[in-house]
C-alpha positions as CSV (number, residue, x, y, z in Angstrom):
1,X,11.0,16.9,-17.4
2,X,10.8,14.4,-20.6
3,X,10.0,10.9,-19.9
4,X,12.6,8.0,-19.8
5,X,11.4,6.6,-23.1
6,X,10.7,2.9,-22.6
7,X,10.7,2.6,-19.3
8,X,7.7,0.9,-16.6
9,X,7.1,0.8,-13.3
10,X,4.7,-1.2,-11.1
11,X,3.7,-0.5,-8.2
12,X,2.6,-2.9,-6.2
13,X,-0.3,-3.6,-3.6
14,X,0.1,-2.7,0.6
15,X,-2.6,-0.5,1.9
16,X,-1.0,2.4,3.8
17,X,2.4,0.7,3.1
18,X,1.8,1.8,-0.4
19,X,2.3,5.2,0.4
20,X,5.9,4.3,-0.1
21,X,4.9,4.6,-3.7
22,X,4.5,8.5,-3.8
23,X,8.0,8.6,-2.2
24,X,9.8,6.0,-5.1
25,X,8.1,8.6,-7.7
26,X,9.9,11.4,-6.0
27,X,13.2,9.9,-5.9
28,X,13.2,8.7,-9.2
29,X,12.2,12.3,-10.2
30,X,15.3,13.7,-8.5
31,X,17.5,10.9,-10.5
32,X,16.5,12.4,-13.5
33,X,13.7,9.5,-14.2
34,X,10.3,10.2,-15.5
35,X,8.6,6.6,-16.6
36,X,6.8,6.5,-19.8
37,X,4.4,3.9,-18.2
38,X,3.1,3.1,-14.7
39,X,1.3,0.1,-13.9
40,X,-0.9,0.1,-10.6
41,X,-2.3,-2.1,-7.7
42,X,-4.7,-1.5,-4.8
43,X,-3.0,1.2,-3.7
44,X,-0.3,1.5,-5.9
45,X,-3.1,2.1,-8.0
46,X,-4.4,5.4,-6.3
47,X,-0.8,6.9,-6.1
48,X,-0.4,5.9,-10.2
49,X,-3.3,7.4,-10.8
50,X,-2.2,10.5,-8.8
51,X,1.3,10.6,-10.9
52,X,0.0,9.9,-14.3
53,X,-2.3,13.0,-13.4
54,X,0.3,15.1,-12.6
55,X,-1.1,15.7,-9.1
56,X,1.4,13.7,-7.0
57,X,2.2,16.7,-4.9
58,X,-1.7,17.2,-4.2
59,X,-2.2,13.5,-2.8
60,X,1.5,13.8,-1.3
61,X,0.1,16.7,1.0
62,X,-3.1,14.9,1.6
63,X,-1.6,12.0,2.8
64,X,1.0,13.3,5.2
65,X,-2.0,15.8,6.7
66,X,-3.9,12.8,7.2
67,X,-5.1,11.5,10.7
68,X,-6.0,8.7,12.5
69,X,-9.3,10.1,13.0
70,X,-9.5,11.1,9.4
71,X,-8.5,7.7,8.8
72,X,-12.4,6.7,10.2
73,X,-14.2,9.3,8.0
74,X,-12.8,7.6,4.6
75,X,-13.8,4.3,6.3
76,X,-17.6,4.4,6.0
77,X,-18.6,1.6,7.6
78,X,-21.7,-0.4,5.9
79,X,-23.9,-3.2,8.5
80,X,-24.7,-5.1,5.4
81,X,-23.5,-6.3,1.9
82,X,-20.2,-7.8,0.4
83,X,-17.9,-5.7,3.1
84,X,-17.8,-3.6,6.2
85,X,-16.3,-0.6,3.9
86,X,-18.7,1.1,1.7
87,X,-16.0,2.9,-0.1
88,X,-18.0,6.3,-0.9
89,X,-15.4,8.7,0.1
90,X,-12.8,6.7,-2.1
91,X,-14.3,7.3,-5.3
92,X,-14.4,11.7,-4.7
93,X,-10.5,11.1,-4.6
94,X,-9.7,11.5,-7.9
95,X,-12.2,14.7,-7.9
96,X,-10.8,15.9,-4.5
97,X,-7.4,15.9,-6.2
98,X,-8.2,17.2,-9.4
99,X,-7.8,14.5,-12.2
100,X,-9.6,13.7,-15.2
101,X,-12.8,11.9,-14.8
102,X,-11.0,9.2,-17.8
103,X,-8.3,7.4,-18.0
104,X,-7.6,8.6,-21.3
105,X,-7.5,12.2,-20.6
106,X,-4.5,11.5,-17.7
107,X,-1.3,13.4,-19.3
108,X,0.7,10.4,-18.9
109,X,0.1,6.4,-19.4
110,X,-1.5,4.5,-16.8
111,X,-3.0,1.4,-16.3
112,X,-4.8,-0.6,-13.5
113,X,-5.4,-3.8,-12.7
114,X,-8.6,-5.7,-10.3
115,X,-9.6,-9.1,-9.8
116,X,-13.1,-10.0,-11.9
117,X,-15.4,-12.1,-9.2
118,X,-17.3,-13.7,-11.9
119,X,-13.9,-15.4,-13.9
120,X,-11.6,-15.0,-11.4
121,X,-8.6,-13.3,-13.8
122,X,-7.7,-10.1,-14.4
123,X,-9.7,-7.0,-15.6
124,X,-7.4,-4.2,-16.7
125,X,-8.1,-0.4,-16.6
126,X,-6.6,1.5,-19.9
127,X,-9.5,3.6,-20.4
128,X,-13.0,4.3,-19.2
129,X,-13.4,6.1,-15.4
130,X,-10.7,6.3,-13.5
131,X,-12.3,7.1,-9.7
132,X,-14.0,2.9,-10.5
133,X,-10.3,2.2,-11.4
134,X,-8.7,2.8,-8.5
135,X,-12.1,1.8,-6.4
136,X,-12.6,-0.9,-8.0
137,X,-8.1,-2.2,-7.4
138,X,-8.5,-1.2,-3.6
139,X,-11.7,-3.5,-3.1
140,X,-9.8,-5.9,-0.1
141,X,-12.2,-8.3,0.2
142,X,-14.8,-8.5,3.1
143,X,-13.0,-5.2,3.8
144,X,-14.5,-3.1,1.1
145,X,-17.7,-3.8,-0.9
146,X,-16.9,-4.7,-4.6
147,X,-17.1,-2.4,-7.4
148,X,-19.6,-3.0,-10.3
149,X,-18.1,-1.6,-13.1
150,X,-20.5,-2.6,-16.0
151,X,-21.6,-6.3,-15.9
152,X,-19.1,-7.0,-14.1
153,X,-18.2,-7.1,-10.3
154,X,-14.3,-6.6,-9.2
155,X,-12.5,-6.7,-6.3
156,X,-8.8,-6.1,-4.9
157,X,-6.3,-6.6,-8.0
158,X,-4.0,-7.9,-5.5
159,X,-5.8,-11.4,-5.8
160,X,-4.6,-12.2,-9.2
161,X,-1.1,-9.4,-9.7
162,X,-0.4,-7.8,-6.7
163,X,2.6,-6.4,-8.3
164,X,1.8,-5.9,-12.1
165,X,4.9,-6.1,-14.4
166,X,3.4,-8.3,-17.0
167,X,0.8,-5.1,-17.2
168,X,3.7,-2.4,-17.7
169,X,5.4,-5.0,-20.3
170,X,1.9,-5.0,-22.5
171,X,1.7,-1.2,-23.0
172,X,5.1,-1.0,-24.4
173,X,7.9,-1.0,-21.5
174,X,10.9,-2.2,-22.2
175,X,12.3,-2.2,-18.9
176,X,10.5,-2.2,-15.6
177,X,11.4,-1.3,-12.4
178,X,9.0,-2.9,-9.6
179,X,8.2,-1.7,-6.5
180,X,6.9,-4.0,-3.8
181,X,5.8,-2.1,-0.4
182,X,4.3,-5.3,0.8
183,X,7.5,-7.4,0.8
184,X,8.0,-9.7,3.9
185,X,11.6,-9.7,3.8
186,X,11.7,-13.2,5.4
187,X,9.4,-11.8,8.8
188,X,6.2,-13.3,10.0
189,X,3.5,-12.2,8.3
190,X,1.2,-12.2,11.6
191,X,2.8,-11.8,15.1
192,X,0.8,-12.2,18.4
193,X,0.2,-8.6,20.4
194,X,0.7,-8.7,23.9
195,X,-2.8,-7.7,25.7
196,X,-1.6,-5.1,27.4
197,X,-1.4,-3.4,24.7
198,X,-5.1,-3.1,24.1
199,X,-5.4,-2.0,27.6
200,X,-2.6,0.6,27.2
201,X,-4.1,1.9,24.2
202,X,-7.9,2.3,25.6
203,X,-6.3,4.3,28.6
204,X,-4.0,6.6,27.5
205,X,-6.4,8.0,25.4
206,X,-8.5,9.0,28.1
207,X,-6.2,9.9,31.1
208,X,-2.7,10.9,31.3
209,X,-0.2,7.5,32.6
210,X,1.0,9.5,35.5
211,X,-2.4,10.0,37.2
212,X,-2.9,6.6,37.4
213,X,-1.6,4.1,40.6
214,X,1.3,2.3,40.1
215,X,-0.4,-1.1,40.2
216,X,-2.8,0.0,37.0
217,X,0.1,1.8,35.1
218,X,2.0,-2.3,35.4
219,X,-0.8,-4.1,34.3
220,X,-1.5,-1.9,31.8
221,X,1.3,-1.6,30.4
222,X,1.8,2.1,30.4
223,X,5.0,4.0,31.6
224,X,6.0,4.4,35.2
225,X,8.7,4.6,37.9
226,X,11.4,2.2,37.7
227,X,10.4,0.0,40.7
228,X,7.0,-0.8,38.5
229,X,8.9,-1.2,35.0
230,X,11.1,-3.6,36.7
231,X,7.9,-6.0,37.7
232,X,6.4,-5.8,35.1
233,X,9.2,-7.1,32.9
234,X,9.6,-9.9,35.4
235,X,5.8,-11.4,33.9
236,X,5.5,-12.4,30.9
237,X,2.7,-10.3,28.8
238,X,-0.8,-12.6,28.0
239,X,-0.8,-12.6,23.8
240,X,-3.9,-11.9,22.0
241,X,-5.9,-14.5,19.4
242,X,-5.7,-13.3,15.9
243,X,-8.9,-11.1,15.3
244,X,-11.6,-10.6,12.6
245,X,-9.1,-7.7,10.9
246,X,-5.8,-9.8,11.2
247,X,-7.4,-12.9,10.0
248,X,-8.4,-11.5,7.0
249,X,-5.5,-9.0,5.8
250,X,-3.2,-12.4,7.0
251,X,-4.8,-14.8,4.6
252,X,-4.7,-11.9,1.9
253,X,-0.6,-11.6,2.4
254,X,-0.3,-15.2,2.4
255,X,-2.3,-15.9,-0.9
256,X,-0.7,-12.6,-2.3
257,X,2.6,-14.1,-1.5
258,X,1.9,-17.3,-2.8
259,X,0.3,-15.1,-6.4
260,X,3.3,-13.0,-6.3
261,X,5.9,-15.6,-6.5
262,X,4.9,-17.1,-9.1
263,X,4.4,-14.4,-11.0
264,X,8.5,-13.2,-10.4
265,X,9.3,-16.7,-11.8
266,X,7.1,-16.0,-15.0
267,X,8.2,-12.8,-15.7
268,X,11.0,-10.4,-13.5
269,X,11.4,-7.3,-13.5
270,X,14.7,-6.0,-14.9
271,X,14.7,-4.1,-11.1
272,X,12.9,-5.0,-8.0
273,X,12.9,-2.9,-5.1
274,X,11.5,-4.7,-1.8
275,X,10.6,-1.9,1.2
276,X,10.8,-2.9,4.7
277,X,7.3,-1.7,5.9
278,X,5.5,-4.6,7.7
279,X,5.7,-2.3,10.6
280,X,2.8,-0.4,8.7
281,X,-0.2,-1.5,9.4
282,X,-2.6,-1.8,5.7
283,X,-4.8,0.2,7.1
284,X,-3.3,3.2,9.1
285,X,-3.0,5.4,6.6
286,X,-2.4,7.6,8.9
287,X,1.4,6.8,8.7
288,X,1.9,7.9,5.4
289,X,4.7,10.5,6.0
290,X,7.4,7.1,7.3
291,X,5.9,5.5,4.4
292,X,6.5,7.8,1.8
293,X,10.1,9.0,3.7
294,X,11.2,4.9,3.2
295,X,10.0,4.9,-0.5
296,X,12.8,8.2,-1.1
297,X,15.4,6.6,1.1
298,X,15.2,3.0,-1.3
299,X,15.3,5.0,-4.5
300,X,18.4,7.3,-3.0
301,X,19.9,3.8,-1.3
302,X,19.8,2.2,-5.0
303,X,20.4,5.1,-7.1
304,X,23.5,3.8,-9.0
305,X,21.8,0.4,-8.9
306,X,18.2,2.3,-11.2
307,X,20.7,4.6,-13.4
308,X,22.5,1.4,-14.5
309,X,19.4,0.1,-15.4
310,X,19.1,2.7,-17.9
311,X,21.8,1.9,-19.2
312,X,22.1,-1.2,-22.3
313,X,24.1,-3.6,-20.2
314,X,21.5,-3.8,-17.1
315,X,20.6,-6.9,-15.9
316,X,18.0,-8.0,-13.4
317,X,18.4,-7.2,-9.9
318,X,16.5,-7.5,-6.9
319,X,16.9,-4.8,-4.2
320,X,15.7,-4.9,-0.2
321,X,15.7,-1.8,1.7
């Protein structure tokens, strides 16, 4: 299938939301719609990297296998240094899916973007090695460690372009269709859990609900007869404090938001699609099959909404799904 000469996409930060990505690729494939450029953040920078190598349907597979337990393996936890996330089994992606080792040698036209500690701006991928490319956009800081990458030490690209149209407009797009998986749609960006849910969680992974007395399965949380269901409705759930995680990926979103508006002022995309994922946590990645399922339902919802755009008369829209 030829390219759509001309035409960019970005795709935008989100941790396992961003699976959504692979999805929007596959829809616009169906439409007819091969990009000539794709821009990529964080983890629209892994599934970019995946599509410009022709290996979509390799990382597609791996991501809908995955597990929460595989989730852990990837996660290699590190007691000391500039994150709790070493990032090791991150950079034998690219191998484990078969792409080129350069960003050069990918068959189509990629680019990615981080964050530079040092100067605070951008530092933009277009050529060079592609498995510190996407390490180095994925870096969420005090998360994962930073990538060095020369002289240089880079973290998350979602700090400075979470969603990197300007990027897909310098390579030569003339139209760009942007794809943000970490839209807020107007919803909190943090929402207190109920503590139960903790202690729900922690049992029913070790005993089934029904084995347990009625009293337990109530405070709990879990399922049980009606009678108990009915009391523990009447009282209301303790909330939890925000934790370490929360804290963190919270004041991310909020300076991402804050980064990403201002960006859309500067320079729109001539289509924006916003996905309703914030049900997703960024780092189950374990979820990826809803994810990538939403991405295909968004391009299919908006389909005469992205062939317009291809058209001469399009004008710049901004789609929710």
């Amino acid at each position: 299938m030829r390219s759509t000469k001309g035409l960019g996409v970005a795709l935008s930060m989100g941790g396992a939301r961003g699976w959504a990505h692979v999805g929007v690729l596959r829809g616009l494939e169906r439409l007819g719609i091969v990009p000539e450029f794709v821009t990529g953040c964080s983890m629209g920078a892994l599934v970019g990297a995946a599509w410009a190598g022709d290996r979509l349907d390799a990382l597609e597979t791996w991501a809908r296998e995955m597990t929460a337990q595989a989730v852990l393996f990837y996660l290699d936890l590190k007691l000391f240094g500039g994150g709790l996330v070493e990032g090791r089994e991150i950079l034998g992606i690219s191998e484990r899916l078969g792409l080129p080792e350069r960003i050069e040698d990918l068959p189509r036209r990629l680019s990615v973007v981080a964050s530079d500690l040092a100067t605070g701006g951008e530092y933009w991928f277009t050529e060079g090695p592609l498995a510190d490319a996407v390490r180095a956009s994925v870096a969420i800081p005090a998360v994962f460690t930073p990538r060095r990458v020369g002289d240089r030490w880079l973290v998350d690209g979602a700090l400075v372009d979470p969603l990197p149209i300007t990027g897909c407009r310098r390579m030569g797009a003339r139209r760009v269709i942007a794809v943000n998986a970490n839209a807020t749609l107007g919803k909190p960006l943090w929402r207190p859990r109920p503590q139960t849910t903790i202690a729900a969680g922690m049992l029913s992974r070790v005993i089934r609900p029904d084995m347990l007395p009625a009293g337990i399965r109530s405070w709990a949380g879990l399922p049980g007869d009606a009678e108990t269901a009915e009391r523990a409705e009447a009282v209301p759930p303790l909330l939890c404090d925000p934790g370490y995680y929360e804290v963190v990926m919270t004041a991310i979103d909020i300076l991402c938001e804050g980064v990403l508006k201002h960006r859309l002022d500067l320079d729109p995309p001539d289509l924006l699609i916003d996905l309703d994922l914030r049900h997703v946590g960024i780092l189950e990645l374990h979820r990826a099959a809803e994810a990538i399922d939403a991405g295909a339902a968004a391009v299919e919802a908006h389909a005469d909404a992205i062939l317009a755009l291809i058209a001469e008369d399009a004008v710049p829209r901004r789609l929710a799904s």
